[in-house]
N, C-alpha and C positions, 0 to 999 in steps of 0.2 A: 732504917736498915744500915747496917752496919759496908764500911767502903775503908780500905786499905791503899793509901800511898807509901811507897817505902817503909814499912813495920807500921806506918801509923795509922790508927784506927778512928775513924768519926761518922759521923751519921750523915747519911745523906736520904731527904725524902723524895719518896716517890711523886707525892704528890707536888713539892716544892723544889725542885733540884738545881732551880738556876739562880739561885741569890744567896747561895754559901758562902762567905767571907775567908770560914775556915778551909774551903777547897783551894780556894785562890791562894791561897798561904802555903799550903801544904803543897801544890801544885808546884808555885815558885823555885821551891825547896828544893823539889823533887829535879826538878829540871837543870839546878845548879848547881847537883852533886849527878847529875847524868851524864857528864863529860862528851853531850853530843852524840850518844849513842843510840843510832837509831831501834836498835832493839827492845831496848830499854822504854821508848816511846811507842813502841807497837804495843808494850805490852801493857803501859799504863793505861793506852785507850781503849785496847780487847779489855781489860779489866773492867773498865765502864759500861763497854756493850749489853754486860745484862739488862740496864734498863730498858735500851733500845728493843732487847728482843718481847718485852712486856706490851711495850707501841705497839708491835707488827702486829705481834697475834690478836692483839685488839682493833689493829688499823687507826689507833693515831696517830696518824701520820705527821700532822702540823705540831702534835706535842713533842712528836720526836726530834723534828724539824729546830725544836726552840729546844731541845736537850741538846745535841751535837754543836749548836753555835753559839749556846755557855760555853760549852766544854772548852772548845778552843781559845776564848777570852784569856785564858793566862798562858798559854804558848805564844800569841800573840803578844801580850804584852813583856814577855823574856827577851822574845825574840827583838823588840821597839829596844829593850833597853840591851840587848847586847848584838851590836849593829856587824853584819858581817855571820853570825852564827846563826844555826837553825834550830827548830825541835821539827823531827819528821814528821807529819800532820796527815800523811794521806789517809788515817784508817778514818778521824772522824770527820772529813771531806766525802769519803767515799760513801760513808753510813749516811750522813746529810741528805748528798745526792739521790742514793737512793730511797728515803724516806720525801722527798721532793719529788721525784719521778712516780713515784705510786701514790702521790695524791694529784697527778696529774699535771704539774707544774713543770713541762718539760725542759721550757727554756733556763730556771735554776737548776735543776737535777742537769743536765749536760756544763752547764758552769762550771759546778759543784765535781762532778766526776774529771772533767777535764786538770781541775785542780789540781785533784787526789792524784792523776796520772803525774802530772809534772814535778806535784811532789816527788812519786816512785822514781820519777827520773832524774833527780836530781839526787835524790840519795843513792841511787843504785846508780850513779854515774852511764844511765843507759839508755837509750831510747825507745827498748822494747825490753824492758823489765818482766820478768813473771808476776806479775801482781794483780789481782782484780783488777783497776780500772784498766790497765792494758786489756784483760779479757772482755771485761765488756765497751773495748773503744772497738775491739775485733771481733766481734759475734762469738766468744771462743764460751760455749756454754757447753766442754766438755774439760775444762777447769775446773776440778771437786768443790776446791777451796777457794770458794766466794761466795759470800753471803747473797749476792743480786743473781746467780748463776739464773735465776728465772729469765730475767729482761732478755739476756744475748741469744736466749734458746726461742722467744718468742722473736727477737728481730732475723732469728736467722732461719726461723719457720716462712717469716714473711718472706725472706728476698726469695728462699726457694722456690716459691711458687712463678716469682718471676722467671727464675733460671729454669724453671719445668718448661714454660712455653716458649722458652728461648731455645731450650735444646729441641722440642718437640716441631717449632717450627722452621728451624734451617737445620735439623740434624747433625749439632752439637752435641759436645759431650763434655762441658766445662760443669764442675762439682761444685757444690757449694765449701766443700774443703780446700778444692781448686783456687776458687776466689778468696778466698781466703790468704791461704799461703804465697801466693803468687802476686794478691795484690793489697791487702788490708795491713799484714804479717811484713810482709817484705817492703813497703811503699817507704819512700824516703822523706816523706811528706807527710805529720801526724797531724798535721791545719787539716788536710785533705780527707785524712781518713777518719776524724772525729765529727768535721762536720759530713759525711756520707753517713756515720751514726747518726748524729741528730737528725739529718733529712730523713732516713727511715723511718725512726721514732716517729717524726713528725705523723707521716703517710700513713704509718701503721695505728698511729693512737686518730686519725681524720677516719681510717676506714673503719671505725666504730661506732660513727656519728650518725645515726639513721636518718635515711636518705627524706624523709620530710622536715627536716631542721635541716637541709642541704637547697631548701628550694630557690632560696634571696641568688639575683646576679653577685652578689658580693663573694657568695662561693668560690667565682671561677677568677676572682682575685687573690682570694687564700689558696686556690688553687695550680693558679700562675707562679705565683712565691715559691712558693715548695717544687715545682717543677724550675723553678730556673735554680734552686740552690743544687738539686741531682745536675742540673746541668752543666754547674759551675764543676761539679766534681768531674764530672765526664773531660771538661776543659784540659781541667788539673791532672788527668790520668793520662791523656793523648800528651798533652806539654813535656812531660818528663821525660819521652822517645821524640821529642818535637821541639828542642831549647830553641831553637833559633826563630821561632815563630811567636807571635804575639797575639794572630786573633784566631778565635775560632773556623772563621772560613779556612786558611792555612790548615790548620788541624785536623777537618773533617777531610780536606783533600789528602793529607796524610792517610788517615786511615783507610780513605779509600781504595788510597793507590795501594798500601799494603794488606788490604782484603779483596784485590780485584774487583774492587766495586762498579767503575766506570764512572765514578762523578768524575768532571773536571770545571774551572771555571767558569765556563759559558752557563753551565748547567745550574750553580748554585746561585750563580748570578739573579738568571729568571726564578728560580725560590723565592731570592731573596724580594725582588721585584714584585712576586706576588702577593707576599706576605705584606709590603709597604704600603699596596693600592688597594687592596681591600679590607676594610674594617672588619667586618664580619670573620675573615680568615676564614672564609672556606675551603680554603687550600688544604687547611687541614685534614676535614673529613675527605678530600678527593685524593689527599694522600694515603691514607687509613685505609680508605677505600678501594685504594689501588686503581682508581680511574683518573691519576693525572696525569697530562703526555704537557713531554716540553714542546716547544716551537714546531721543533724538526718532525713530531710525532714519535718522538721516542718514548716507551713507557717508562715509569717510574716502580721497582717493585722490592720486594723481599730489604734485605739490611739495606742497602743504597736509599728504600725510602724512610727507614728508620733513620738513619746519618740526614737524609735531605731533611726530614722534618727537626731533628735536633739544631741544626743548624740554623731552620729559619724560627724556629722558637727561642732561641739565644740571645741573635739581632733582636728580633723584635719582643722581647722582655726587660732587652737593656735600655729601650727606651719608652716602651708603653707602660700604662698603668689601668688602664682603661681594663673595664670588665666584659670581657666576649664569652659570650652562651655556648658557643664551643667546645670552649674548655671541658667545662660544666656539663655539658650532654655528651663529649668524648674523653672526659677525665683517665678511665679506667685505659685506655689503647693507648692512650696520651704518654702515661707514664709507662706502661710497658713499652712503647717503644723507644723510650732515654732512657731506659734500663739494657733494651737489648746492645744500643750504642755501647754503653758500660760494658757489659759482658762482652761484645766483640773486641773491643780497647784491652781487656786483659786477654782474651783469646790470641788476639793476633800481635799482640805486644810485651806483655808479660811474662 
């Protein structure tokens, strides 16, 4: 099949397309009369993309996967030898990525797209670029023009459903555009909001895993994991209304105090406390449950027990490792309620 660099024309096979000598040559070329124009290099790798689109529709995805990272081998090697200069690189990081995430490989595919963003950032001297991977670091699957536009509409399908019983059960009205603009859109922090990407991903591609291949303890360790990184985010989101604070405890007393909650010290103290003396954590379910009273006989309920349980699942994440049945028999509450934490943090902060 016939493939054009700069007027010039050579074969490139479908079946064979990663060990052209003559691409690498032609590539070089190309790149050393492009005067660093990143247009110029968007267009050289859409010009490629046809193959790519051959992959999807077939779902080779792993074929695709080793097409995109040829392809880069001579921008990389331009760039080795002309130290200081770049060639723009986010299209076939992005195409990568996403031919890595739909074969299931999530931990590459969010690499891969993270890449592609910093690329966008670095050429468009911006930290929120119009670009695909900026759309899919922000769930923005009302962006035409992106080839992954599927993945952000499915993550952003998922967190909805969080946000329904978030508004449904304390009589909110925070939108999923809401969260968005106010906090994915707007955060100053892109560490934060990419990995709240990946945690989704994560959560969303786990709740496809049918529940008899979820039976092993080991579950409620992949389990753990994934809820302390939303948790980390939830940290990260309170921090940014909260600099002068460093640990979590601090933080959730923030938000408390600015959602009228009524935590204060003594109160996350014996959380904390309870979580440490018992293995089992039944704290948990009596939280969920709504039948935990502190010392005083005070009850525990509504967002206050959302914030208390985030809290003592943070401490005790940062230093356990150990697998509690828990988790695993209250997985599903578990994480809607460090979701609702989230959604309060932009509600009453953002």
């Amino acid at each position: 099949m016939q493939f054009e660099i700069a007027g010039v024309q050579f074969n490139l096979s479908e079946n064979e397309p990663f060990v052209s000598e003559e691409f690498d040559r032609l590539s070089l070329e190309f790149f050393d009369r492009s005067n660093g124009d990143p247009a110029l290099h968007d267009r050289y790798y859409n010009n490629l993309a046809w193959l790519i689109n051959r992959f999807f529709q077939r779902e080779l995805w792993h074929k695709a996967e080793m097409y995109w990272s040829r392809i880069l081998r001579p921008a990389l090697e331009w760039e080795a030898k002309n130290p200081g200069r770049f060639i723009h690189k986010g299209t076939p990081y992005y195409f990568w990525g996403m031919a890595s995430i739909s074969r299931g490989e999530l931990d590459m595919g969010y690499l891969l797209m993270h890449q592609a963003l910093q690329e966008d950032i670095r050429t468009h001297n911006n930290e929120r670029p119009n670009t695909p991977a900026f759309a899919f670091a922000t769930f923005d699957f009302t962006k035409i023009d992106q080839a992954f536009r599927i993945w952000p509409e499915y993550q952003a399908r998922f967190l909805e459903q969080f946000l329904q019983v978030y508004r449904q059960s304390y009589a909110k009205t925070l939108s999923i555009e809401d969260f968005r603009n106010r906090f994915l859109v707007s955060s100053s922090n892109l560490d934060t909001i990419f990995l709240f990407a990946y945690s989704l991903g994560r959560l969303f591609l786990f709740g496809r895993v049918p529940g008899y291949a979820k039976q092993s303890i080991f579950t409620s360790q992949i389990e753990s994991n994934m809820l302390f990184d939303v948790l980390l985010v939830v940290d990260a989101a309170i921090k940014v209304h909260n600099p002068n604070q460093r640990y979590f405890r601090e933080h959730a007393l923030f938000l408390s105090g600015q959602a009228n909650l009524g935590l204060n010290p003594q109160k996350l103290q014996e959380i904390n406390q309870s979580f440490n003396t018992d293995p089992n954590l039944s704290i948990v379910g009596d939280i969920l449950d709504g039948v935990f009273r502190f010392s005083d006989g005070a009850p525990l309920t509504g967002l206050a027990s959302d914030v208390a349980l985030s809290y003592g699942l943070r401490n005790y994440g940062a230093h356990n490792i150990a697998s509690v049945l828990v988790v695993r028999q209250r997985f599903d509450q578990i994480q809607q309620s460090l979701f609702n934490v989230l959604f309060l943090a932009v509600d009453e902060l953002y």
